[in-house]
N, C-alpha and C positions, 0 to 999 in steps of 0.2 A: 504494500500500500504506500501511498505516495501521499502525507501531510503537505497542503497549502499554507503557503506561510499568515497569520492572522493581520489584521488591518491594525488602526491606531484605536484603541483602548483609553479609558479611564480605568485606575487602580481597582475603583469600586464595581467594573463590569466584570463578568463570568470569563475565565482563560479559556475562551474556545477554540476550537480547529475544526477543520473542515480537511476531511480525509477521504482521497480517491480509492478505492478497494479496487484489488485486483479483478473482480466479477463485474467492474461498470457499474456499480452502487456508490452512493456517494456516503458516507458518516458524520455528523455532524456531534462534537462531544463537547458540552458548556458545563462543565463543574460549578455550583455554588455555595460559598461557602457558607457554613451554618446554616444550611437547607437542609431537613429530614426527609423532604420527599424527590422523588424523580419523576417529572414528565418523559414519557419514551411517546415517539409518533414513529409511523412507518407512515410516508408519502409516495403517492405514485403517479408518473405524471399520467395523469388521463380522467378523463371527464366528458360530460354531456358534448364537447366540442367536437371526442372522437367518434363520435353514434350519425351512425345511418340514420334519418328522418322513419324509416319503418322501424327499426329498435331504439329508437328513441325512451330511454331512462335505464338500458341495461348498467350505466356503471354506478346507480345508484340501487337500483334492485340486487346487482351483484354484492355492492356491501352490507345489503339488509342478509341475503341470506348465507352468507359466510357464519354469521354470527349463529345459526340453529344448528353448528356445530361444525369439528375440526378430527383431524384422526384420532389427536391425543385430548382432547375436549369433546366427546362425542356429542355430546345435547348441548341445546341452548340455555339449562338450568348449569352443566358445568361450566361453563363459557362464561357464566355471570357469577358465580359464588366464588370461581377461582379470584376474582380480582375485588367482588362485594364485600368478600369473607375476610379479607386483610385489609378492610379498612377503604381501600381503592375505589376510584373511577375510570371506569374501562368508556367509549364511545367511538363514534366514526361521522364523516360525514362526507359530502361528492358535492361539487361544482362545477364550474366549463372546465378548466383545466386539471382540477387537481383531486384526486382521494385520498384520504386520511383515514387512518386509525389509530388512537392513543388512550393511552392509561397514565393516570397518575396514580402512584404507591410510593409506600415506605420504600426508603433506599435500601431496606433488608431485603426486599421482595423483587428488587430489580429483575434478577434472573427468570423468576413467572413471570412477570410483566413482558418479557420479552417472546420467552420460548410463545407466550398465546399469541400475541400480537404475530407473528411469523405463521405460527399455523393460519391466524384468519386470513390471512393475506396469501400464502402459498401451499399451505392443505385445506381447505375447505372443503367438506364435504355434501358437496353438491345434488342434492337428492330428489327425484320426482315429488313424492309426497310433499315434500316439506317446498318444494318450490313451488306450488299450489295454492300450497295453505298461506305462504308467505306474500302471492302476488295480490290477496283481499286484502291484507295491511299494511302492501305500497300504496294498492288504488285509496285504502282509506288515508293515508297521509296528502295523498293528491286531492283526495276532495274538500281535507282538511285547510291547506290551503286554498283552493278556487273557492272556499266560503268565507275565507278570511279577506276583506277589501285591501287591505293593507299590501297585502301578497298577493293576490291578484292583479292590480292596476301594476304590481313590479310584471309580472306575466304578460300583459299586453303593452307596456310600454317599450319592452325587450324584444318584443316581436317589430314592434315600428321600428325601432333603432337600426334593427339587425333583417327584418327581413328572412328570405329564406337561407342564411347563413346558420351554421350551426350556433352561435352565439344566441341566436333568437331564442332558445327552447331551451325551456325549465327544466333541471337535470333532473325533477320527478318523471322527463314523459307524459305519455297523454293515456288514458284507457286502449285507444285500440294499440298504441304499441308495446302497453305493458301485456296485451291479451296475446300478443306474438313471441313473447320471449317465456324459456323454458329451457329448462336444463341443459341442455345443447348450445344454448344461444351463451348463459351464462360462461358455461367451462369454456367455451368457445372465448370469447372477450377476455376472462381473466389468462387464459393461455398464450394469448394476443400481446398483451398489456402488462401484466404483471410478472416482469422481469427486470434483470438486476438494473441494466442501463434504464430505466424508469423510475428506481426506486431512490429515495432517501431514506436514511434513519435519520432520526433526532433523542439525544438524552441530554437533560438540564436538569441540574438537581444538586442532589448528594449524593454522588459514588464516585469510586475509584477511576481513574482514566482507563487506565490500563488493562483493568480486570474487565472494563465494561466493552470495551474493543475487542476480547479475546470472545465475552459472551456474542457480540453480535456478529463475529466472525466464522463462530462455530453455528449460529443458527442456522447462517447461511449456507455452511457446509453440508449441517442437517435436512436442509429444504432441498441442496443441488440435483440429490439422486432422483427424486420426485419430478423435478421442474419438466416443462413441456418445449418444445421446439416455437417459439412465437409465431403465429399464422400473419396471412395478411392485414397488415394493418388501413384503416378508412383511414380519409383522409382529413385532415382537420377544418375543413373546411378556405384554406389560406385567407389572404388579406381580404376582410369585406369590402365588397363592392362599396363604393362614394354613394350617399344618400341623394336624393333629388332636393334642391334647396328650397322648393314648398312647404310651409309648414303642413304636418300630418296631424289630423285628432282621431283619435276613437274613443269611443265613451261605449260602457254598457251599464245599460239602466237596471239594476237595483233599488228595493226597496229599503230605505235606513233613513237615517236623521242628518247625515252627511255627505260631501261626495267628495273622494279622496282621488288626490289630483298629483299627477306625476309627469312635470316639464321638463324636459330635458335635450340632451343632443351631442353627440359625439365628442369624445376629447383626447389625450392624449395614452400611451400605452406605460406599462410599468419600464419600460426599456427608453423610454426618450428623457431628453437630459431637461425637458422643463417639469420634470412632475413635482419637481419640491417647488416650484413657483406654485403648481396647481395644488400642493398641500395647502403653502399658504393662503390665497384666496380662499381655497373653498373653506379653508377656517375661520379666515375674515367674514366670508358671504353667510356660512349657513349651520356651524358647526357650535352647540351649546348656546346657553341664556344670554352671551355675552355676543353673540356674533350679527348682525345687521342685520338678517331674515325674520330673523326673534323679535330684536328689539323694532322694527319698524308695523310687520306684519299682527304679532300678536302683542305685545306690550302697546304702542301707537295705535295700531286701530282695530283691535283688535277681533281680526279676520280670522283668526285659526288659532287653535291649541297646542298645536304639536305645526314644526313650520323645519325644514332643515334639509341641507346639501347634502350631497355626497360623491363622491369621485370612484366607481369601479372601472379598474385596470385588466384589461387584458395582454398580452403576447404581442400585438399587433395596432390594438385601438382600445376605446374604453367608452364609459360612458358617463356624463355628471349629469346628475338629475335634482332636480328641485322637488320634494316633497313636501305635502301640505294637505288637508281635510278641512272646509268649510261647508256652513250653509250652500244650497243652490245656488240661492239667490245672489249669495255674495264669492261666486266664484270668477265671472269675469274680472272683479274690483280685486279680488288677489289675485290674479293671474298677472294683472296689469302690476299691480305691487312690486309683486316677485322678478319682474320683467324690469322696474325703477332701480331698485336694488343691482341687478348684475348691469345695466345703462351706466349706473356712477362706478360701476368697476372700470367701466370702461373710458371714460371721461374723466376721474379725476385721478390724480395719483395719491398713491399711500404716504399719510404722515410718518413721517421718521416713529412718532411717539404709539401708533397703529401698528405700522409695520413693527416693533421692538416688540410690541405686548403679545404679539400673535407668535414669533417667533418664541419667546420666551412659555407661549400656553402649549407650541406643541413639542417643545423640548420636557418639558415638566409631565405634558402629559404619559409621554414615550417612555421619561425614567421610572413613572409609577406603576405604568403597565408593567415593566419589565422588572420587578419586586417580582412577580410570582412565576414559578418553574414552568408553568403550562405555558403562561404567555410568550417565555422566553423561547420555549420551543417551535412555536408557532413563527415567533421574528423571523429565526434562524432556519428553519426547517423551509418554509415560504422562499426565503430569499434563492435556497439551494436550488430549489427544484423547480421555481420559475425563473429562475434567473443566469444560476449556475455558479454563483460566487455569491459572496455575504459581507456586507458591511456593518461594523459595531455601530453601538447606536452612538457613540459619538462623533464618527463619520457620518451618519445621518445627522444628527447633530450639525455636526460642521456644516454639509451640504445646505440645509435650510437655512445657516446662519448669513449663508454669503448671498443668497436670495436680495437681489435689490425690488426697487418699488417701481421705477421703469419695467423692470422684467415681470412683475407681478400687472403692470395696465398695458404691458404689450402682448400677454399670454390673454387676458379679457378681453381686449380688440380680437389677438385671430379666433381666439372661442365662440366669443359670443357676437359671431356675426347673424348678418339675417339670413342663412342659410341651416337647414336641417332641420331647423327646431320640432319637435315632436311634444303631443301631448296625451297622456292618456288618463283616461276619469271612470271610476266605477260607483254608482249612486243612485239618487231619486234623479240626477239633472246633470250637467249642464245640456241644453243640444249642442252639438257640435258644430255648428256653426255662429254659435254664442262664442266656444270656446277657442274656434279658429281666429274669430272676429278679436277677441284679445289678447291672443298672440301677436295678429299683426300691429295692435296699435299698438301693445306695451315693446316691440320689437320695433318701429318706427318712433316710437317715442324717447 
């Protein structure tokens, strides 16, 4: 194996490494001191972006039914007491790019924690019966969501953005493609995907360096004789097509006391060199009680309860979207708001005394995140396996610091132009041509 030499550090951050394995897996090992537990993740690059439109949600269904057991785990009660029963949290989750699986346990117990994690990722026991009984509590988690508005209006806003690129589709899938996939479809995909040059490990906690590299080295050796030849891989769908600079609405009417409204439009990717400009705005724009969207929207006149940005990255492109829930009635007059708000991003420049406070809230916020083992895992694990390499958080740090207020209103000028915008509304209201109508004036204005 072959250690990459680490970035610039503060005393007080975890002595990590990032270590190439002879198998094309990557290691990632963060010791912390005076920490009793240990986060471990197994990441794998793959997600909803690698799914054929007819199997649309296997790499999420795949990590549901890993977990109804494993060769050395055989049930789903063993699977959960091995890590409940010590105290632990075992879970997983899928998105476009990436699956995860992680435990947090005592650093006595590292060694389970690992040897399970390895079986649900590379022995699972992939079984008719149990893929049956498992695809009624994908579909009831997909329905779970398409009733939640909140998660919904994220569903149809993804589809405007993205279109028929795979990024459009919710890594739940839809009912008829969950009704196509089936034991076959499953081992299939994980035999595909689930190999070494795909995988990360991550541990951050309390353990031994040394001892903990030899454990994840020998799991690995444990899994080789098992592993499958990778089939053909989909394709990830490459760089999405350019949006047509029309604004688009869709709205679908629901009955409720609200209609939750989600503005947005294409921005930039985790790989291009303006995202910490885009951190800082979108912190500025829409990010806690302190940021402009807050205080203008729902403190000032107060249009909405819940009002706030956000910036999701992709590989290639991303998307920042404006979210909010108002009355009907008063959905235009926020749309327009929210549309004033990112206007003065673009026309005036940040105060020195603005630009300081925002830099200083997302340094603060980044150090307190990174107190706890799970989180840290996450930083570090993420960076690896979307990126390929890992910057401490005080290189992140640094990065944001050198952020100027020119580069913050020239990154607002190319964003928010009047091309792409998208809106999506799930509710009693608006019609869509109320809503188109306030796009154009709040985007003209």
């Amino acid at each position: 194996m072959v250690a990459k030499p680490v970035g610039e550090r503060t005393a007080s951050e975890p002595n990590w490494e990032l270590v190439q394995l002879s198998n094309g897996a990557q290691l990632v090992l963060a010791p912390m001191a005076g920490r009793d537990s240990v986060a471990a993740s197994i990441l794998i690059r793959v997600g909803s972006r690698w799914e054929t439109k007819r199997l649309a949600g296997v790499s999420h269904f795949l990590e549901h039914i890993v977990f109804k057991g494993t060769e050395r785990f055989p049930t789903s009660r063993d699977v959960s007491q091995s890590i409940e029963g010590i105290g632990g949290v075992l879970n997983a989750s899928t998105d476009k790019e990436l699956t995860t699986f992680w435990a947090k346990v005592p650093g006595a117990h590292l060694e389970l924690a690992l040897r399970l994690l390895f079986d649900l990722a590379f022995a699972p026991r992939i079984e008719p019966d149990e893929v049956e009984r498992e695809r009624n509590v994908v579909l009831e988690e997909l329905h779970m969501y398409l009733d939640q508005p909140g998660d919904l209006v994220q569903m149809i806003f993804d589809d405007l953005l993205w279109h028929d690129h795979p990024l459009g589709r919710d890594p739940a899938g839809t009912g008829p493609s969950l009704a196509r996939i089936g034991a076959p479809e499953l081992g299939t995909h994980r035999a595909t995907y689930y190999v070494p040059d795909r995988v990360v490990v991550v541990l951050s906690g309390g353990f031994d360096p040394a001892r903990a590299r030899e454990l994840v080295e020998r799991c690995f050796d444990d899994q080789a004789a098992a592993s499958v030849a990778p089939g053909k891989r989909h394709s990830d769908g490459g760089v999405p097509a350019p949006l047509g600079a029309d604004p688009e609405v869709k709205v679908r009417r629901r009955r409720g006391e609200q209609v939750h409204v989600l503005l947005g439009l294409r921005c930039s990717s985790y790989l291009d060199q303006d995202r910490w400009a885009l951190d800082v705005l979108n912190t500025i724009l829409g990010e806690g009680m302190s940021s402009r969207l807050f205080l203008e929207l729902r403190e000032r006149q107060a249009l909405a309860y819940d009002v706030h940005s956000f910036a999701a990255r992709h590989r290639d492109s991303g998307a920042f979207g404006i979210y909010l829930a108002t009355q009907p009635q008063q959905v235009a007059t926020a749309v327009r708001g929210a549309l004033a708000e990112v206007s003065r991003m673009v026309r005036e420049t940040l105060s020195e005394e603005e630009l300081e406070r925002t830099k200083t809230q997302i340094e603060g916020r980044l150090r307190l995140q990174l107190e706890g083992t799970s989180a840290m895992a996450e930083f570090l694990g993420h960076q690896a396996a979307l990126i390929g390499s890992v910057m401490s958080p005080a290189e992140v740090v640094s990065a944001v610091r050198a952020v100027s207020a020119q580069e913050v209103q020239k990154l607002a000028s190319d964003l928010f132009s009047d091309k792409g915008w998208r809106l999506a509304a799930v509710g009693p209201g608006p019609d869509a041509p109320a809503a188109l109508s306030a796009i154009s004036a709040g985007v003209a204005g």
